[in-house]
DRENDO-1510 file (C-alpha; in Angstrom, 1 decimal, always signed):
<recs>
REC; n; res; u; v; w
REC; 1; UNK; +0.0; +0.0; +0.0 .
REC; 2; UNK; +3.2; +2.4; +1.0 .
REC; 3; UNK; +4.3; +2.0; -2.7 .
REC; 4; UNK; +0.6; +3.0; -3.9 .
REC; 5; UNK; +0.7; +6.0; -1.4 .
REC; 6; UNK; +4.2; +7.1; -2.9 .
REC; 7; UNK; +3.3; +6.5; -6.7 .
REC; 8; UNK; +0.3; +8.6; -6.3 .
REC; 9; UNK; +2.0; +11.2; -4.3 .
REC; 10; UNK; +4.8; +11.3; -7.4 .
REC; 11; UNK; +2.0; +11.6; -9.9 .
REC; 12; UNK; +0.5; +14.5; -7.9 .
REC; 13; UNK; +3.6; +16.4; -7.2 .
REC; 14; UNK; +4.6; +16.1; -11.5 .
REC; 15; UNK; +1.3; +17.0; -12.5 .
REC; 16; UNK; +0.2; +19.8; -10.2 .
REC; 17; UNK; +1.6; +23.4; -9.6 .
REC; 18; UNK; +2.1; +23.5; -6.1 .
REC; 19; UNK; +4.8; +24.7; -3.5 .
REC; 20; UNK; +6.9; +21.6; -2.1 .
REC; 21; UNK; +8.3; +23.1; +0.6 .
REC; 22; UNK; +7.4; +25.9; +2.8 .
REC; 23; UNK; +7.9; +28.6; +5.7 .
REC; 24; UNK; +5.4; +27.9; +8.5 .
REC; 25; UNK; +4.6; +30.0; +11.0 .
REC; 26; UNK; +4.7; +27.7; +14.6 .
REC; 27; UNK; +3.5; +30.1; +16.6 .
REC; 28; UNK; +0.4; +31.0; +14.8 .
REC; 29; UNK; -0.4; +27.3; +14.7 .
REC; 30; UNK; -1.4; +25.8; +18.2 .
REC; 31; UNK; +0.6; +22.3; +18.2 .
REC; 32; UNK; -1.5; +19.3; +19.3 .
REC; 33; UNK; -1.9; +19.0; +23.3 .
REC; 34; UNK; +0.8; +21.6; +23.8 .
REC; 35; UNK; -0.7; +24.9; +26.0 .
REC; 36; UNK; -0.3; +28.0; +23.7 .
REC; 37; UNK; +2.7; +29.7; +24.3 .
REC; 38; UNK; +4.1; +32.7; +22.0 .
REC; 39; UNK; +8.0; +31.8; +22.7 .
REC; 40; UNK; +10.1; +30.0; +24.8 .
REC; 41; UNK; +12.8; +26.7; +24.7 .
REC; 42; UNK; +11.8; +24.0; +22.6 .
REC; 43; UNK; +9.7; +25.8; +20.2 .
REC; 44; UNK; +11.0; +27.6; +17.1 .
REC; 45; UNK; +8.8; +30.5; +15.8 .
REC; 46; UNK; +9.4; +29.0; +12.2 .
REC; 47; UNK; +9.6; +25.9; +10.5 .
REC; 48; UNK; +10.6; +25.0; +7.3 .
REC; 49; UNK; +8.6; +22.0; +5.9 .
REC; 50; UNK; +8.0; +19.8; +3.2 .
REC; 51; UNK; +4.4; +19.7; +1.6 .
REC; 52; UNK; +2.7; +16.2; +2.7 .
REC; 53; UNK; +2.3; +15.0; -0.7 .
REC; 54; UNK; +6.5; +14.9; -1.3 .
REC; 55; UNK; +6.7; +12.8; +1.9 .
REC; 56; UNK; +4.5; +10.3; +0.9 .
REC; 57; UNK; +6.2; +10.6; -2.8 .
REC; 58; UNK; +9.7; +9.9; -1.2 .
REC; 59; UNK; +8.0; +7.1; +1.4 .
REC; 60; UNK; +9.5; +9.5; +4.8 .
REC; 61; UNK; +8.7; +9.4; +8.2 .
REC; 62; UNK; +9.4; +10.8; +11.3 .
REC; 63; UNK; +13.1; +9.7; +12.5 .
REC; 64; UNK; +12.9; +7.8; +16.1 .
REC; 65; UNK; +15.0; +9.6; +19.0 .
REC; 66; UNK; +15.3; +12.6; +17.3 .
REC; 67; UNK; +13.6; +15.8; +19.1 .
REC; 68; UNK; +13.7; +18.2; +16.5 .
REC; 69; UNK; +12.0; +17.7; +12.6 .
REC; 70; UNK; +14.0; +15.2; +10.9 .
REC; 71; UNK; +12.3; +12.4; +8.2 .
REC; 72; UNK; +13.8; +9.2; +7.3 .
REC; 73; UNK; +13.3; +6.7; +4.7 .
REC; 74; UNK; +14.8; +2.6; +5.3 .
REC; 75; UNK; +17.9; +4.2; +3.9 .
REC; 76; UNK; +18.6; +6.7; +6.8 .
REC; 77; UNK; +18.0; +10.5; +7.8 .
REC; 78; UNK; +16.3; +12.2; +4.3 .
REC; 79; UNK; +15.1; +15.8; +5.5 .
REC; 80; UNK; +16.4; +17.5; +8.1 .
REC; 81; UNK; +15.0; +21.2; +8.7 .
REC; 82; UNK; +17.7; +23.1; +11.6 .
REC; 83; UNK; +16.7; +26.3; +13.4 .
REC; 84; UNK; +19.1; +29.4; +13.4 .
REC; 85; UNK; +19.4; +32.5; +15.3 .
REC; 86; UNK; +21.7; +35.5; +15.5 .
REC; 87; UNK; +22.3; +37.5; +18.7 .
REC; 88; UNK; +19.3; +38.7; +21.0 .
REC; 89; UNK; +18.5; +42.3; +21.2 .
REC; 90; UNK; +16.2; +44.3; +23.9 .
REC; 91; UNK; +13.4; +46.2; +22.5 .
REC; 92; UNK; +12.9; +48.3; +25.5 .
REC; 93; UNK; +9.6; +47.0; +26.4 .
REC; 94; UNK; +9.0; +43.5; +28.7 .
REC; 95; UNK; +9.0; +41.1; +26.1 .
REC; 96; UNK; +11.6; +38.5; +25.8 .
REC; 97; UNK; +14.6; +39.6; +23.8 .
REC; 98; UNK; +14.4; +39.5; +20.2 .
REC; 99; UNK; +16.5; +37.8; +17.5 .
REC; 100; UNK; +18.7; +39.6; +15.3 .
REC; 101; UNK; +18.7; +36.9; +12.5 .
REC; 102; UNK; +16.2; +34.3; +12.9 .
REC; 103; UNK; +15.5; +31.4; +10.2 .
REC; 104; UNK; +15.2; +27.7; +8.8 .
REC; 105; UNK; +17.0; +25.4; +6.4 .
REC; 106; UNK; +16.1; +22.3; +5.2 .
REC; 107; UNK; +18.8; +19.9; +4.0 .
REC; 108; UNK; +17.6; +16.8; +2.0 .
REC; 109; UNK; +20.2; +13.8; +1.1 .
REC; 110; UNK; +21.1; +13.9; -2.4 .
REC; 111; UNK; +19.8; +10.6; -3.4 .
REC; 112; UNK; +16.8; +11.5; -2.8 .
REC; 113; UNK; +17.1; +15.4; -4.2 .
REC; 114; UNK; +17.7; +13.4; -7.4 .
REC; 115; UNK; +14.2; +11.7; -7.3 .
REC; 116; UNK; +12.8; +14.6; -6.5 .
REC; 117; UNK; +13.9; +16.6; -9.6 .
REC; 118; UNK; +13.4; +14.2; -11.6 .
REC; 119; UNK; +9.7; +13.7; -10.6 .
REC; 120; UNK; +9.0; +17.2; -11.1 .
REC; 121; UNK; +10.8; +17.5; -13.9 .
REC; 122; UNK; +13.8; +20.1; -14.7 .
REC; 123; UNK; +11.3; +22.4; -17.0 .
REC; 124; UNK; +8.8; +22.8; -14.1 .
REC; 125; UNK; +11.3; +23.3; -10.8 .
REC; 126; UNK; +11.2; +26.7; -9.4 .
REC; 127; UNK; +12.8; +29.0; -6.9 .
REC; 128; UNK; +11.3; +31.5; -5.1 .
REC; 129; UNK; +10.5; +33.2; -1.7 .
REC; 130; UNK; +7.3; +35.1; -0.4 .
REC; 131; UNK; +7.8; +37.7; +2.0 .
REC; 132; UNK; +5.0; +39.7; +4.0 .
REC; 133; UNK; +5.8; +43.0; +6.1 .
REC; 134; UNK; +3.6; +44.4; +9.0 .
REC; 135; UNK; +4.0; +47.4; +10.6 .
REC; 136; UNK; +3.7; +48.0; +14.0 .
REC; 137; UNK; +0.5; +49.9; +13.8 .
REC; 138; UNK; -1.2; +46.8; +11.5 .
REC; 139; UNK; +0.4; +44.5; +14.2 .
REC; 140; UNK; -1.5; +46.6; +17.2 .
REC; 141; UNK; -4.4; +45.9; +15.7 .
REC; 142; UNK; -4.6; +41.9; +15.5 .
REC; 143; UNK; -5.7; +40.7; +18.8 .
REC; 144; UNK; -3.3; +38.9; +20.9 .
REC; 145; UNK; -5.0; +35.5; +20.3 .
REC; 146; UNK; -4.7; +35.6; +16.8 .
REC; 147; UNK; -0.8; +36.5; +16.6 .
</recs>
């Protein structure tokens, strides 16, 4: 059944113009059983993720032991996304210092990059980033629930 999962996942992903990979917000997204919280050890603000339909197309799941994201295949680790942060600066106000440089990579084993490109094929694969501002007078006006 896996292998009809993953051949159906590859068909999706060749066939339809979608993002494969993408910048979450983790903070906006309540994690299951986990109390709301808006920063603190252990949870990164963002998360750089695969789409669900190239996980099944490359068979992954969650790597056992590890407590961070990181897939695996029968093969080994396959997609690793690691957190990184600059040095913390005070705003002047009571919130926990701020990040300079905050941000995600994801690295995926090469083998499996490969099948990936090829299953999208080379005249379809894409680059690009999207980027929203808010200023601090749109940001006042979200209530604190919703940020």
């Amino acid at each position: 059944m896996r292998t009809t999962q993953a051949g159906a996942a590859a068909k999706h992903i060749s066939t339809t113009d979608q993002a494969l990979v993408a910048l979450t917000d983790a903070s906006a997204t309540p994690m299951v059983d986990a109390p709301p919280r808006r920063s603190g050890p252990g949870l990164p603000p963002y998360v750089l993720a695969p789409a669900a339909s190239v996980v099944a197309a490359l068979g992954l799941q969650p790597t056992g032991g590890i407590c961070g994201f990181s897939l695996s295949d029968t093969a080994g680790e396959a997609l690793i996304c690691r957190q990184w942060r600059g040095r913390l600066v005070h705003d002047g106000g009571f919130e926990p210092l701020l990040p300079v440089v905050a941000g995600a990579d994801l690295l995926i084993r090469p083998d499996l990059f490969t099948r990936l490109h090829a299953t999208i094929s080379p005249s379809r694969c894409q680059a690009g980033i999207n980027v929203s501002h808010m200023t601090a007078a749109q940001d006042d006006d979200i209530p604190d629930d919703e940020h």
